[in-house]
N, CA and C of each residue as an Amber inpcrd file, in Angstrom:
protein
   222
 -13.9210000 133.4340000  91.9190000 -12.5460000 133.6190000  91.4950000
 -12.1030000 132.4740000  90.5950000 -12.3710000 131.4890000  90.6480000
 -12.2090000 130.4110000  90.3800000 -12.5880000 130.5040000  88.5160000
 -14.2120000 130.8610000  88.7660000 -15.2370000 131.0010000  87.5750000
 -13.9560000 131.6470000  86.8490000 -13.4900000 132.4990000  87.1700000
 -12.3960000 134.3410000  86.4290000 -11.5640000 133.3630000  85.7440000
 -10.3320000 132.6070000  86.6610000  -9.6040000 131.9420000  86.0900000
  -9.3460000 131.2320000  85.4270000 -10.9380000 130.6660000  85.0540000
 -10.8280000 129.8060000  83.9250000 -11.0610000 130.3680000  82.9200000
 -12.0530000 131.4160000  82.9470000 -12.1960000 132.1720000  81.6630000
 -11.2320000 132.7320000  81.4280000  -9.6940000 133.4690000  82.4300000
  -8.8990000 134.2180000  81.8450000  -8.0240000 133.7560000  81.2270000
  -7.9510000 131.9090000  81.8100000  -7.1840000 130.8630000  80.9440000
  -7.6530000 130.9050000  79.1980000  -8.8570000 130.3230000  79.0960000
  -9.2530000 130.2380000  77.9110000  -8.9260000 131.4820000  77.1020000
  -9.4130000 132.3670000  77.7000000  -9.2510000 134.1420000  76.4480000
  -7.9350000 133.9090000  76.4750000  -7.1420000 133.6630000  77.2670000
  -5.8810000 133.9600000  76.7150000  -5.4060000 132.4770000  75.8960000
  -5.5190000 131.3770000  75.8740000  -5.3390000 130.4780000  75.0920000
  -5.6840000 130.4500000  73.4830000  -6.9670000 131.0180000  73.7370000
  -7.4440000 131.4880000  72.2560000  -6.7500000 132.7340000  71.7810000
  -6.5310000 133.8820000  72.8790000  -6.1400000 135.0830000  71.8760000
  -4.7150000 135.0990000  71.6790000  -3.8620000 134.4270000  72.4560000
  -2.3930000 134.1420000  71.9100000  -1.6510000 132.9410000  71.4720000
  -2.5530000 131.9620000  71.4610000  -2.3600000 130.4830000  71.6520000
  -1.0650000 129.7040000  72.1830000  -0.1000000 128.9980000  72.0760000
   0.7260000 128.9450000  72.9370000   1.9290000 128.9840000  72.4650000
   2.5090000 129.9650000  73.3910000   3.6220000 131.1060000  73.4540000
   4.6810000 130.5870000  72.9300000   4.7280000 129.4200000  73.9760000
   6.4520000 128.7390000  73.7120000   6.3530000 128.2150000  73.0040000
   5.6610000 127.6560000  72.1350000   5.6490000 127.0160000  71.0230000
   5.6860000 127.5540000  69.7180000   5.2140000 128.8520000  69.8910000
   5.5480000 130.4840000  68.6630000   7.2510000 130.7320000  68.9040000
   7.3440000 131.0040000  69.9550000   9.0220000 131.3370000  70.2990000
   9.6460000 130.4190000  69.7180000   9.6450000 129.1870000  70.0810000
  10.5640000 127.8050000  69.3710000  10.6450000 128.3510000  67.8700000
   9.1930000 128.3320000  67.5470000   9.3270000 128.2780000  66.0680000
  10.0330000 129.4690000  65.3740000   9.9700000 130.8130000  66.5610000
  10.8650000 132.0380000  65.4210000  12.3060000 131.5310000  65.7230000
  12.3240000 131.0070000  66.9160000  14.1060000 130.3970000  67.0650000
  14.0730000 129.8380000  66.0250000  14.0620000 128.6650000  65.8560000
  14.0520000 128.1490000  64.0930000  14.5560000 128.7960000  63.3190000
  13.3580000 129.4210000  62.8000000  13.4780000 130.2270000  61.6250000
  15.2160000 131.2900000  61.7420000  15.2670000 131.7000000  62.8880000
  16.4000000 132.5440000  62.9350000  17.5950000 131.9330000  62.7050000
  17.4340000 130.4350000  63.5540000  18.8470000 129.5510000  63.6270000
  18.7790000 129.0670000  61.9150000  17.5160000 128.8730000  61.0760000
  17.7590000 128.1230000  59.6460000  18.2410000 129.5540000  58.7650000
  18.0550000 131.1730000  59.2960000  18.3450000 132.0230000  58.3800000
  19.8470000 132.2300000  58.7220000  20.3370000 132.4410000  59.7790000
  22.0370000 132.3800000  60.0820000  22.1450000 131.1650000  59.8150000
  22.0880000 129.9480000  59.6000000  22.9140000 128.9330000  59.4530000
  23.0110000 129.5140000  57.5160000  21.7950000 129.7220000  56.7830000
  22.2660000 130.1690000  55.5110000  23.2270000 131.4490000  55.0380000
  23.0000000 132.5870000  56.1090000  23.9500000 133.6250000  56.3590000
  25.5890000 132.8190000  56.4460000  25.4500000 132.3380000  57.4010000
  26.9260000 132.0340000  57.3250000  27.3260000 131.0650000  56.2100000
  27.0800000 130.0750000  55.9630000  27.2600000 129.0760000  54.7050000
  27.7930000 129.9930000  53.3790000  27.0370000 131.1710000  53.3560000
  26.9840000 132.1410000  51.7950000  26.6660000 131.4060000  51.1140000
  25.1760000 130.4990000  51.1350000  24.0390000 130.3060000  50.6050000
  23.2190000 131.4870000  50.5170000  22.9500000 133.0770000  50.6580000
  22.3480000 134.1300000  50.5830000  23.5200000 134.8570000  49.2180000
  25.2060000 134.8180000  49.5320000  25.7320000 135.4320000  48.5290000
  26.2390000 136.5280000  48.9630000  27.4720000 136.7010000  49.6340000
  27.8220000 137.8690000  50.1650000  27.7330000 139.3330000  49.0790000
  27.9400000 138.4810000  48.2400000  27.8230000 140.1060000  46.3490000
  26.7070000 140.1930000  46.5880000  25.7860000 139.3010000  46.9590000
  24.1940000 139.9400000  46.7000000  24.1180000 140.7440000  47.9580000
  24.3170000 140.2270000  49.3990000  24.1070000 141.5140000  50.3190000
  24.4130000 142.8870000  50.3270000  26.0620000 142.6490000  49.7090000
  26.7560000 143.5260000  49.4650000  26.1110000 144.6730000  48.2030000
  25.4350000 143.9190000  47.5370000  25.0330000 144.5300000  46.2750000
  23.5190000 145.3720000  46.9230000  22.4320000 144.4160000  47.5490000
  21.3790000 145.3040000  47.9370000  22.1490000 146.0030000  49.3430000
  22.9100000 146.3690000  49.9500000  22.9200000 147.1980000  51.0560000
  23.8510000 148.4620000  50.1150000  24.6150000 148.2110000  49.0580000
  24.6160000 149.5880000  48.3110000  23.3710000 150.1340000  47.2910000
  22.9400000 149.1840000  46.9040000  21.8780000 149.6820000  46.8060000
  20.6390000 150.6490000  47.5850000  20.8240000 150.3490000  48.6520000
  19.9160000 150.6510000  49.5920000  20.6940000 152.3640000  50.1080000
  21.7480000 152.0120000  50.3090000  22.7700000 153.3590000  50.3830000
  22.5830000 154.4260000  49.1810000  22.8990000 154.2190000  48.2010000
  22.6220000 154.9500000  46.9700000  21.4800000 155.3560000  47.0140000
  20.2740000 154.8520000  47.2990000  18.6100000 155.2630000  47.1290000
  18.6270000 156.3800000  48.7120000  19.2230000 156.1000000  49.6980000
  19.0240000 157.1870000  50.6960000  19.6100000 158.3960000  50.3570000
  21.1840000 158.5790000  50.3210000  21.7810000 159.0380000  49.3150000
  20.9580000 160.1090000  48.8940000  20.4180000 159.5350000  47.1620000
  19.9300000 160.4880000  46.5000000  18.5110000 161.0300000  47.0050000
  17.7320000 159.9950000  47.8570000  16.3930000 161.0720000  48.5010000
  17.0410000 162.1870000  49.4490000  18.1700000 162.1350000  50.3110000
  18.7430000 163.1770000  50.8380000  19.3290000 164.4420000  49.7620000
  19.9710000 164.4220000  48.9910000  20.1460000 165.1700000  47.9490000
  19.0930000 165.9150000  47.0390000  17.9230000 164.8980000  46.8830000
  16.7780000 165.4800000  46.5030000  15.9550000 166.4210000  47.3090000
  16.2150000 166.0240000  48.7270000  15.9140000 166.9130000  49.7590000
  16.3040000 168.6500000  49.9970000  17.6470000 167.7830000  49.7010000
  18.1240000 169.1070000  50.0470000  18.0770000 170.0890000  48.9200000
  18.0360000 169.6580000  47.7420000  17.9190000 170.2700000  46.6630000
  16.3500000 171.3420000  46.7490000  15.4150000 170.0550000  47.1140000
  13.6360000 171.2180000  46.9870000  14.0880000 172.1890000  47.9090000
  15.4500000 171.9940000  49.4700000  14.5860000 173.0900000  50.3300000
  15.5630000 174.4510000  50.0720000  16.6480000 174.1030000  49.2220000
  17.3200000 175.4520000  48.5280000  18.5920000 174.8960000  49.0570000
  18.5620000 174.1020000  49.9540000  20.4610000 173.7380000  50.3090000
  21.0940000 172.8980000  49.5930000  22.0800000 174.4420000  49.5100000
  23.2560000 174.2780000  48.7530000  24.8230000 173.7300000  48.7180000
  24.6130000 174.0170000  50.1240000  26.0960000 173.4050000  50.5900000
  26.0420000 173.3580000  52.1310000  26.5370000 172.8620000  52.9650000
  26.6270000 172.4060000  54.0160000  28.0040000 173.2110000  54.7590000
């Protein structure tokens, strides 16, 4: 049992390496992307600009949709 536990230590050291130290680091990253979110260092016109963007492009693939399957009106 003993022999198991060490090997199940190692496989898992190697195949995920260590955890809390991945977690810290996406905390980071999240706390350095909201700290620029809020600042409007990103540019609220620019969010604003790609999330209509992004609206407009669904939009017209729905319209295009509906157009190939013959619907006409709702």
């Amino acid at each position: 049992m003993r022999e198991m536990k060490r090997v199940l230590k190692e496989w898992n050291r190697d195949s995920f390496g260590n955890i809390d130290a991945q977690y810290q680091e996406i905390v980071g990253e999240i706390e350095v992307l909201d700290a620029r979110l809020n600042s409007d260092e990103l540019g609220s016109n620019d969010l604003q600009h790609k999330r209509d963007k992004n609206t407009q492009f669904f939009h017209r693939q729905a319209r295009i949709k509906l157009v190939r399957n013959g619907i006409l009106g709702l």
